[in-house]
N, C-alpha and C positions, 0 to 999 in steps of 0.2 A: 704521825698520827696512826693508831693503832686501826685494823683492820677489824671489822664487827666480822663474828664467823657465821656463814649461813647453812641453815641443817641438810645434811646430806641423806638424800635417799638413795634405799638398797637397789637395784636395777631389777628390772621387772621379772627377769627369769631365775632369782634371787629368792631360795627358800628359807625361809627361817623356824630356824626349828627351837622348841622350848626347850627350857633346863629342865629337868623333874624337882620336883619338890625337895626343900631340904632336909636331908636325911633319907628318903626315899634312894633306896638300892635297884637298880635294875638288872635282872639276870640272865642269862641267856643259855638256856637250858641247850647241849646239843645230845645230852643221850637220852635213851627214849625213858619213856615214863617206868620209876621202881613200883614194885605190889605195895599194897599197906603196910604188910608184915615187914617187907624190907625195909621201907622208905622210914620206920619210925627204927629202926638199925641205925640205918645210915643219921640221922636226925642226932640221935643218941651220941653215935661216935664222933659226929662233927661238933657238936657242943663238947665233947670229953677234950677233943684235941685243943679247940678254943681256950678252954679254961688253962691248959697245958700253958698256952701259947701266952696269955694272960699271965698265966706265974714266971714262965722263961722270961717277960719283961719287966716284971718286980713288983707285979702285981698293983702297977699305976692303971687308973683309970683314963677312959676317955678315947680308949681303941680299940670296943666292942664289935662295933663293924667289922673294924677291921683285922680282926682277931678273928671273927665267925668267918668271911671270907679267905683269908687264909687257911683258917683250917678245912673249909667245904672243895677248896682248890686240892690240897693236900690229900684229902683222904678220899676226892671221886678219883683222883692221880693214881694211890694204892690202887684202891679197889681196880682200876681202869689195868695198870697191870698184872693183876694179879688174875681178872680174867682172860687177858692174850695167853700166859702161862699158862691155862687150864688147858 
């Protein structure tokens, strides 16, 4: 005879934390805030690289995200050494 299963709770000092919403990107900025001027540079070049990264994959859809995210990894990585250099 099969056993009924009984539901198990989490133990009281047990947090539970939500998932974000689907498709919702979370980001965790650790350099400090760019000017406007800059910030829509950088906007610019990370969208250029994106597309880049979009055509390096054969220009299939469906990995926009993660297309944008790569390229905004990529080119704050440039930018990040290229001001140690200066």
């Amino acid at each position: 005879m099969a056993r009924t299963k009984t539901p198990r709770t989490p133990p009281r000092n047990h947090q539970v934390i939500p998932m974000p919403d689907s498709g919702a990107v979370t980001l965790v900025k650790k350099n400090p805030p760019v000017p406007s001027s800059q910030s829509s540079d950088l906007e610019q070049e990370i969208r250029q690289r994106a597309y880049e990264l979009y055509q390096e994959r054969g220009a299939s859809d469906g990995h926009e995200q993660l297309d944008w995210l790569r390229a905004e990894e990529q080119v704050l990585a440039r930018r990040q050494q290229l001001q140690h250099r200066a």
